[in-house]
C-alpha positions in Angstrom: 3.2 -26.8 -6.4 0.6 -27.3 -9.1 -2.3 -27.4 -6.4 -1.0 -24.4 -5.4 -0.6 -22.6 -8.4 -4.1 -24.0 -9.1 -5.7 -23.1 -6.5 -4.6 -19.0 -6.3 -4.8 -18.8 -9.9 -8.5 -20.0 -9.5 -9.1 -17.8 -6.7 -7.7 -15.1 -8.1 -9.6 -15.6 -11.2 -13.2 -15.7 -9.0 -12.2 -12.7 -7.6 -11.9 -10.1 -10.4 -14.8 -11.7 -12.0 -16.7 -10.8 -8.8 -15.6 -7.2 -9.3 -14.2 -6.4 -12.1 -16.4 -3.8 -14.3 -13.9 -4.2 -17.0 -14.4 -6.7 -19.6 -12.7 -8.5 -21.2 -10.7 -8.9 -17.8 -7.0 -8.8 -18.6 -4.1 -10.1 -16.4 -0.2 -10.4 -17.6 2.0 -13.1 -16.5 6.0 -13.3 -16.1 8.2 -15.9 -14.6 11.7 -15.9 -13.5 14.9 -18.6 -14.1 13.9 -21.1 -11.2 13.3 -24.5 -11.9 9.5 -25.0 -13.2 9.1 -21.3 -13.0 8.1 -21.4 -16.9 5.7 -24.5 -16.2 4.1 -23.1 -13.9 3.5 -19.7 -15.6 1.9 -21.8 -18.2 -0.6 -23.4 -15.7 -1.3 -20.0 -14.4 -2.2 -18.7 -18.0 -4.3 -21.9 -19.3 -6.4 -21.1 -15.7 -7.0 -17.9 -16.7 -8.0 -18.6 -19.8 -10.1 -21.5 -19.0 -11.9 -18.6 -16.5 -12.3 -16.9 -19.7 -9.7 -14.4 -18.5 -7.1 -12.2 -21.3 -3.8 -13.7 -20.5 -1.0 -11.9 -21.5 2.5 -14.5 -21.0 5.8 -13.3 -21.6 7.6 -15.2 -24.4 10.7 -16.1 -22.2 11.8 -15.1 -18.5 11.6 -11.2 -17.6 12.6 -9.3 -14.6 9.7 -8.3 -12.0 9.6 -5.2 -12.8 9.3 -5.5 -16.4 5.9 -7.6 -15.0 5.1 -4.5 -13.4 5.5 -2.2 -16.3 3.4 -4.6 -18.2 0.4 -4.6 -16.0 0.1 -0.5 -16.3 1.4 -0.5 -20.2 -1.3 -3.5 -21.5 -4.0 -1.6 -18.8 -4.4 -4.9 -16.8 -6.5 -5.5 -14.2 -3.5 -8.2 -12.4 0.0 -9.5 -12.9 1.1 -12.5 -11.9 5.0 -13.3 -11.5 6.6 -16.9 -10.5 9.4 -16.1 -8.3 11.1 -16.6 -5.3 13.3 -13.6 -5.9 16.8 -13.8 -3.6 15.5 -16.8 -1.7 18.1 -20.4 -2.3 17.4 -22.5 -4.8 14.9 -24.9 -3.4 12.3 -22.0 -3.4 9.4 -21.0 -5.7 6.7 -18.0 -5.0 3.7 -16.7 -7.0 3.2 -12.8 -6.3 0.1 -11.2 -7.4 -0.2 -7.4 -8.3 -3.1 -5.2 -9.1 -4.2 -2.7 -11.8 -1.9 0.2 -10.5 1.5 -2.7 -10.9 2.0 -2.5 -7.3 1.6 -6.2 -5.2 -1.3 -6.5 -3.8 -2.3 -4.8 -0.5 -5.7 -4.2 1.6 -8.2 -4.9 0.7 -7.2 -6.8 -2.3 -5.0 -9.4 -0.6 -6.8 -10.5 2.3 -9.9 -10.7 -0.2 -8.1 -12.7 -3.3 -6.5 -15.0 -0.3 -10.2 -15.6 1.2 -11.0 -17.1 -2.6 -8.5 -18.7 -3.1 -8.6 -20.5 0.6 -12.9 -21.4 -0.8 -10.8 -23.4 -3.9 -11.5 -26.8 -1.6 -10.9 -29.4 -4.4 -8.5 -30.3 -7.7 -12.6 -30.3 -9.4 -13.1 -26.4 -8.6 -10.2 -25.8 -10.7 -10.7 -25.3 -14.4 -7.3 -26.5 -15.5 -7.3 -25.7 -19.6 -9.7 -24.5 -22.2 -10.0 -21.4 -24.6 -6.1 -21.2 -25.6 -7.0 -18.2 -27.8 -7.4 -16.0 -24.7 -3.7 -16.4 -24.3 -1.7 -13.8 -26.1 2.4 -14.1 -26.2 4.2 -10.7 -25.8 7.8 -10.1 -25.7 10.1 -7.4 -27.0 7.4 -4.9 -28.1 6.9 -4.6 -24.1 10.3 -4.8 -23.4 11.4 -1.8 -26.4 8.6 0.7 -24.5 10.0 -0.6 -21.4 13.6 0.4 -22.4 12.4 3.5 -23.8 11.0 4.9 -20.5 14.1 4.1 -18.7 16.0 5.8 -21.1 14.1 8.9 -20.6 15.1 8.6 -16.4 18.9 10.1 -17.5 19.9 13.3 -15.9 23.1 13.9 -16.7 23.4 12.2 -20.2 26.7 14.6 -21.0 28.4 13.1 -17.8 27.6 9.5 -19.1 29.1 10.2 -22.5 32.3 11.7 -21.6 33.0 8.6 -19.1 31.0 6.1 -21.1 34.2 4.0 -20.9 33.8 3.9 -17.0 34.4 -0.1 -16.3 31.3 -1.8 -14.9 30.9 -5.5 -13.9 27.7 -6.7 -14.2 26.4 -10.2 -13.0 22.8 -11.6 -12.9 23.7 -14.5 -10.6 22.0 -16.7 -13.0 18.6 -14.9 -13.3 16.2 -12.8 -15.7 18.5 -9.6 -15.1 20.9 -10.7 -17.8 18.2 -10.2 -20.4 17.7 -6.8 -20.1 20.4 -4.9 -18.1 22.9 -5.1 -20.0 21.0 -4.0 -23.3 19.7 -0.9 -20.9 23.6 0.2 -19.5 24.7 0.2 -23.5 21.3 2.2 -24.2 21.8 4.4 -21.5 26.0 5.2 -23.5 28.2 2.6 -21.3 30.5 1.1 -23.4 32.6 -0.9 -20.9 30.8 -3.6 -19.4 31.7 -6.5 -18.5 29.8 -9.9 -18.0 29.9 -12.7 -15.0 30.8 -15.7 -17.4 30.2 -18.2 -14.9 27.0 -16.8 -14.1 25.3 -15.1 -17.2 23.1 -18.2 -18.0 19.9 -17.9 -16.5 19.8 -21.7 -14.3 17.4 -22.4 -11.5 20.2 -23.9 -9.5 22.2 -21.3 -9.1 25.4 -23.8 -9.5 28.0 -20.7 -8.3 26.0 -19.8 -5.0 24.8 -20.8 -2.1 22.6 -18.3 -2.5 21.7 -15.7 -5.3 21.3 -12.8 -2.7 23.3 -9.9 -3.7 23.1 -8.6 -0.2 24.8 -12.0 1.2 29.0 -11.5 0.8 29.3 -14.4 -0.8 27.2 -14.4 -3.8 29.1 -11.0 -4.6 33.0 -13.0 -4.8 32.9 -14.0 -8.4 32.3 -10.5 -9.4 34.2 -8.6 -7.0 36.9 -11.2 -8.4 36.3 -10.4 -11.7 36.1 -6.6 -10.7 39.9 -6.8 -9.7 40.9 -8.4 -13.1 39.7 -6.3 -15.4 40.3 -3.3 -13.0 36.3 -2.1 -12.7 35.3 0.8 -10.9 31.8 -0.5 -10.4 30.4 -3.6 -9.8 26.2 -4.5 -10.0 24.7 -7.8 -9.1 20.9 -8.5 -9.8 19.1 -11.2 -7.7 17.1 -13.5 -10.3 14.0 -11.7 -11.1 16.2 -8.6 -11.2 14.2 -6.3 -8.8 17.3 -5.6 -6.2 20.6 -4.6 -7.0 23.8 -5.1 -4.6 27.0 -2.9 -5.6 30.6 -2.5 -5.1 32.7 0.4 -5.5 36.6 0.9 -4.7 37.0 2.2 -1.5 40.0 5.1 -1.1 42.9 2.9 -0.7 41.6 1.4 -4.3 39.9 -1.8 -3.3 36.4 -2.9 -4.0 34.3 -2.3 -1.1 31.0 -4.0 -0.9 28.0 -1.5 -0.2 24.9 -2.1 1.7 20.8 -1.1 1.0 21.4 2.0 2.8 24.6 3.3 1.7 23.5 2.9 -1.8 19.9 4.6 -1.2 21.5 7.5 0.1 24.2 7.9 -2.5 21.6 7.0 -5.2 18.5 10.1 -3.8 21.1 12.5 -2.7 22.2 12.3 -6.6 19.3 12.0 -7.8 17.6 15.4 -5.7 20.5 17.4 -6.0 20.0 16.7 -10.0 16.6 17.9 -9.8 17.5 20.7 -7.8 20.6 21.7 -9.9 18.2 21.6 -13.3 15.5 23.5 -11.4 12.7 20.8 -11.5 12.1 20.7 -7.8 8.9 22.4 -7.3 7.6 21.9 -3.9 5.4 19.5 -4.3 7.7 16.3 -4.9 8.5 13.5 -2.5 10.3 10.2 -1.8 9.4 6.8 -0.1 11.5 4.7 2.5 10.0 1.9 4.4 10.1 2.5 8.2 13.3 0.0 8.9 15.6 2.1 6.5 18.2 4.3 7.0 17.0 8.0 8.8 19.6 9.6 6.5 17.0 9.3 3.4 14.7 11.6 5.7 17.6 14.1 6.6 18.7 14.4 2.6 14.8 15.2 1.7 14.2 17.7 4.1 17.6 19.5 2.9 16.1 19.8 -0.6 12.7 20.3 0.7 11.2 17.2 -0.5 8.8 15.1 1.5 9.4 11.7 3.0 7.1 9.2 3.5 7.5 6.2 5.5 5.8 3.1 5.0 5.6 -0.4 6.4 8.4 -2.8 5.4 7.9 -3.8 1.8 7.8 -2.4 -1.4 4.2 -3.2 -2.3 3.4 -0.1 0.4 6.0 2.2 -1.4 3.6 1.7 -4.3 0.4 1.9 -2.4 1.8 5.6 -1.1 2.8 6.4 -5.0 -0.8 5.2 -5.9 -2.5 7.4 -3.0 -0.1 10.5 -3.9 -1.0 10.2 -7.5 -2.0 13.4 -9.3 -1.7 15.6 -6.3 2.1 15.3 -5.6 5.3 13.7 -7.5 7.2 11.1 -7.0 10.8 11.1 -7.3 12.4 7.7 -5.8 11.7 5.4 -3.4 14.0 3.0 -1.4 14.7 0.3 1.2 17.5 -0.9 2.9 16.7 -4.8 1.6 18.1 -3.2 -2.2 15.5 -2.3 -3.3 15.1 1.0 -5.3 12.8 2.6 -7.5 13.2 5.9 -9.8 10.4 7.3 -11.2 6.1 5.5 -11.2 6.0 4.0 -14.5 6.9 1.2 -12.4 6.1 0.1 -9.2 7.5 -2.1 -7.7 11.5 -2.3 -6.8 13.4 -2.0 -10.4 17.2 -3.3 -10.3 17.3 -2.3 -14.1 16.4 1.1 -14.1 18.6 0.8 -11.1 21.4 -0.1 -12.1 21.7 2.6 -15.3 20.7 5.2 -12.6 23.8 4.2 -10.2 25.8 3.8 -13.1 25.2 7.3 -14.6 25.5 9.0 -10.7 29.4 7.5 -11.1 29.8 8.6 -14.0 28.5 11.9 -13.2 31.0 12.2 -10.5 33.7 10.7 -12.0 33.4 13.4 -14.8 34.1 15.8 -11.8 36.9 13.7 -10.6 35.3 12.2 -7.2 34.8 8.4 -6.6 30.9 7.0 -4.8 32.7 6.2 -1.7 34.4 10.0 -1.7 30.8 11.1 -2.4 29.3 8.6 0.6 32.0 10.2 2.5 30.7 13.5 1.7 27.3 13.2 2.4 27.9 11.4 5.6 30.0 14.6 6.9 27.5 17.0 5.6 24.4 14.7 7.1 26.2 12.6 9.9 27.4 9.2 9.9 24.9 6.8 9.9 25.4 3.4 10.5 22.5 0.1 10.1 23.1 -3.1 10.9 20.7 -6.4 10.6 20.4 -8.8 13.3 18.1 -12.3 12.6 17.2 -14.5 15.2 15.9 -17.7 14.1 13.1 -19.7 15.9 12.1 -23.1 14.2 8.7 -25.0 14.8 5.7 -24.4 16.6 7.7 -23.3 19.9 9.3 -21.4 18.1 6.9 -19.3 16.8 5.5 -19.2 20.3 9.3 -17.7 21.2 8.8 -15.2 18.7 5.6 -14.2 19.9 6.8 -13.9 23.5 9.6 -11.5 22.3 7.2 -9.5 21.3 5.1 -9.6 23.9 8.1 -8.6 26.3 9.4 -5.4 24.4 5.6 -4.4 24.2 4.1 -4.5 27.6 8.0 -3.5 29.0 9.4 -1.8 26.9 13.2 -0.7 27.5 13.2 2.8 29.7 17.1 2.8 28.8 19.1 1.0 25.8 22.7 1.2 26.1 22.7 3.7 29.0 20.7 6.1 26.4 17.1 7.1 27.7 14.3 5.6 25.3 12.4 9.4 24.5 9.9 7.9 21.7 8.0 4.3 21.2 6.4 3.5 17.9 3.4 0.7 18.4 2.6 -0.3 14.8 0.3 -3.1 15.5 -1.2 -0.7 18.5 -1.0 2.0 15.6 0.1 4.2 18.4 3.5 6.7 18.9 4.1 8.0 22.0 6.6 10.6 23.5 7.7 9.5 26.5 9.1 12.4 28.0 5.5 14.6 27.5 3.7 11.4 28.1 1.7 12.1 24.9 0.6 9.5 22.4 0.1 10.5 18.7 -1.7 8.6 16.0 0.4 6.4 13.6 -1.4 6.7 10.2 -0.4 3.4 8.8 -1.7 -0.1 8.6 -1.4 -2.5 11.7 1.8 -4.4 11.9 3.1 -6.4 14.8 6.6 -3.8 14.8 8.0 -1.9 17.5 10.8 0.8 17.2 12.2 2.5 19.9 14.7 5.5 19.8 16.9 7.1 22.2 18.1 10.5 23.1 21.3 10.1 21.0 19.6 9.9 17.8 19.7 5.4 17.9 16.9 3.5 16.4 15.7 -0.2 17.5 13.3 -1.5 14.9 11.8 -5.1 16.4 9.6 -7.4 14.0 8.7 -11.1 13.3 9.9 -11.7 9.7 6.5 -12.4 7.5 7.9 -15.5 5.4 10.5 -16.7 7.8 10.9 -18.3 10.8 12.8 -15.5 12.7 12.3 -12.1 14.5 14.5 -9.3 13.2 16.2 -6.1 14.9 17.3 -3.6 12.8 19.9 -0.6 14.8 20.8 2.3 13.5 22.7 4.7 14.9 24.7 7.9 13.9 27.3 10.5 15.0 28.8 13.5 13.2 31.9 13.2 11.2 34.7 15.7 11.1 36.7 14.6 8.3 37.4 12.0 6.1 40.6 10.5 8.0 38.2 10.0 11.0 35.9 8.0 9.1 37.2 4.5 9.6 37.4 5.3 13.3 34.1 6.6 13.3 32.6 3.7 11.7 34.1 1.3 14.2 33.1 3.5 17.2 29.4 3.3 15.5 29.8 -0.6 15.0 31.1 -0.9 18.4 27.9 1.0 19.9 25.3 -0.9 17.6 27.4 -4.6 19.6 27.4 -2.7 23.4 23.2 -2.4 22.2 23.0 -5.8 21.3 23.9 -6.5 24.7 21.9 -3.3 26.5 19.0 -5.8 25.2 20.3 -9.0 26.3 19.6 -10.3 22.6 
């Protein structure tokens, strides 16, 4: 890994000297609990220096989106962050993001990667030299950090009349349990308790297979602990503390695991209605989902009169649309259903801090009005419809299995499905064709996005079938969602299964 930090730390450095007409060129550095994340941070920084480069290197590990903060705040022209974020343990990543703290997108990426793809040889690398260009920042980022979250409350009232509401928070061994903790107390909430077993940052992550707060398992120890000291909330960071997972007690009293979707649409319907209630919707404000998440964000916009965007899948394009919207309309939240949420531009990437104060204050906020999140999920869901997501990874090793992947592809593009589970297919999105196309009128409309190699298809009966290769993995994903109204709330359990029951019978509509 020290080629390979090397060598994109060397290309990256050739490329904003290219064209940067900032001098001195700055860049700010963070790494995250994995094992040799801090050595490699420091390689990063002594490049960059040696390039004659600004480095700015965070004293000790930070969350991502502290990185991203930092980048905007110290008017940087890059970040750099050494992470593998959710990923097990034998994982390490290096993610670069530009002057605007979003990850780097077109044209940026494809040009940085062309540099850093020229960096041939170990003697092309200038490994150390010029020290003093490396500056070590710490808390006074972190206080102005802290502050701007602080200023995200909208119901500060609600927060201090249930500021004894129990949370349980665990960082599952990552950077989260430097700073959310310290932000949750800021924000009033007294009542928090800490994941022993897994409050000390460690690379290993000896009480998981996995640190993903979106996997079950990695969520027992805190659900467990949830159930001891009788919480009402539960938040789990993944460790570099950009997604959040979150459990909440269901309405026979036990803790219910959440996923990405549920807790998007609990955490913007809260969050619009607030600007509604306090008369700061304007007409001009909108939100940002990724094109695989939950239809539901779109239908709570539009009742508030706030635009949705949808972007490719990642967060660095929720950024680019923040980036592109800037000055000319405002941004409000942005989410995905991979638990990733963002309130607010001051950062811009995914934020599981700000996050996590945000979804503790909307249950505090109904708690002060005597409703529980899952009486409020329920709510919404009757008022909106019931919809339902679900995730389904097909993995394809090796050379022919990328070739698999490809011919997947291939199939549901040049024939498509004219019917999915007896439902006729009445609309095709083509992103890598950039092409949408109605097929009842026969018309074909313009998708204003970059290419991707993604396919959705949706049916008369409201159901969505997302198709894409996975970028960093070996496996092609589908993503279903579907929907149907809901009476009551003692048809909602049998409403659910009837929707998990149709996503299965379309599972096997597509012979997957």
């Amino acid at each position: 890994m020290g080629w390979t930090v090397g060598s994109a730390t060397q290309g990256l450095s050739n490329y904003l000297k290219k064209i940067s007409t900032v001098q001195p060129i700055q860049v700010a550095i963070a790494f995250d609990s994995r094992n040799r994340s801090q050595e490699f941070a420091q390689i990063a920084a002594e490049i960059l220096a040696a390039n004659d480069i600004i480095c700015y290197l965070f004293d000790n590990l930070r969350p991502t989106p502290v990185l991203s903060f930092a980048v905007r705040h110290l008017h940087c022209q890059a970040g750099i962050v050494i992470t593998a974020s959710h990923n097990p343990k034998e994982y390490n990543g290096y993610k670069v993001y530009w002057n605007d703290g979003g990850q780097l997108v077109s044209p940026h990426d494809e040009a940085v990667i062309r540099e850093v793809n020229a960096v041939t040889s170990v003697s092309q690398i200038r490994w150390k030299g010029n020290d003093r260009n490396i500056k070590i920042i710490g808390k006074n980022v972190d206080e102005v950090y802290l502050q701007k979250i602080a200023q995200l409350s909208l119901n500060p009232d609600a927060v201090h009349a249930q500021n004894q509401l129990r949370i349980v928070y665990t960082s599952l061994h990552g950077t989260g349990i430097t700073l959310v903790p310290q932000a949750l107390q800021m924000f009033g909430f007294q009542n928090i308790t800490i994941v022993e077993e897994q409050k000390t940052p460690d690379g290993n992550f000896p009480t998981v297979k996995s640190p993903n707060p979106e996997e079950k398992s990695a969520m027992e120890i805190a659900i467990r602990t949830a159930d001891e000291v009788h919480a009402d909330l539960v938040l789990a960071t993944d460790p570099d503390a950009d997604r959040v997972g979150i459990a909440i007690r269901n309405n026979n009293g036990k803790m219910e695991l959440l996923n990405g979707n549920m807790t998007a649409s609990l955490l913007i319907y809260y969050v619009l209605s607030q600007w509604k209630e306090t008369g700061k919707l304007g007409g001009n404000e909108f939100i940002v989902k990724t094109i695989v998440t939950t239809e539901l964000l779109k239908e709570i916009a539009e009742n508030y009169g706030v635009i949705c965007e949808d972007v490719l899948t990642g967060f660095k394009y929720i950024a680019e649309k923040i980036k592109e919207y800037e000055g000319s309309h405002t941004f409000i939240i942005g989410g995905e259903e991979s638990y990733g949420y963002l309130v607010s531009d001051f950062v811009r990437d995914k934020d599981a801090v700000s996050s996590c104060c945000m979804i503790a204050e909307m249950a505090a906020f109904y708690a002060n009005q005597g409703k529980t999140l899952y009486q409020m999920l329920q709510m919404i869901y009757r008022q909106f419809g019931f919809y339902k997501e679900e995730l389904l990874s097909i993995t394809k090793k090796g050379q022919s299995g990328a070739a698999d992947i490809q011919k997947i592809m291939d199939n549901f593009r040049n024939n498509p499905p004219q019917l999915i589970n007896k439902e006729k297919v009445i609309k095709i999105n083509d992103y890598l064709k950039q092409i949408s196309v109605d097929v009842l009128s026969g018309n074909n409309f313009s998708i204003l996005l970059p290419k991707s190699d993604v396919l959705q298809f949706f049916t008369a009966d409201g159901s969505k079938i997302t198709v894409r290769p996975s970028g960093t993995e070996p496996k092609i994903k589908f993503y279903f969602g579907v929907k149907k109204e809901l009476s009551g709330d003692d048809s909602f359990s049998s409403v659910s299964q009837e929707l998990s029951s149709k996503i299965k019978s379309i599972i096997e509509s597509l012979e997957l």
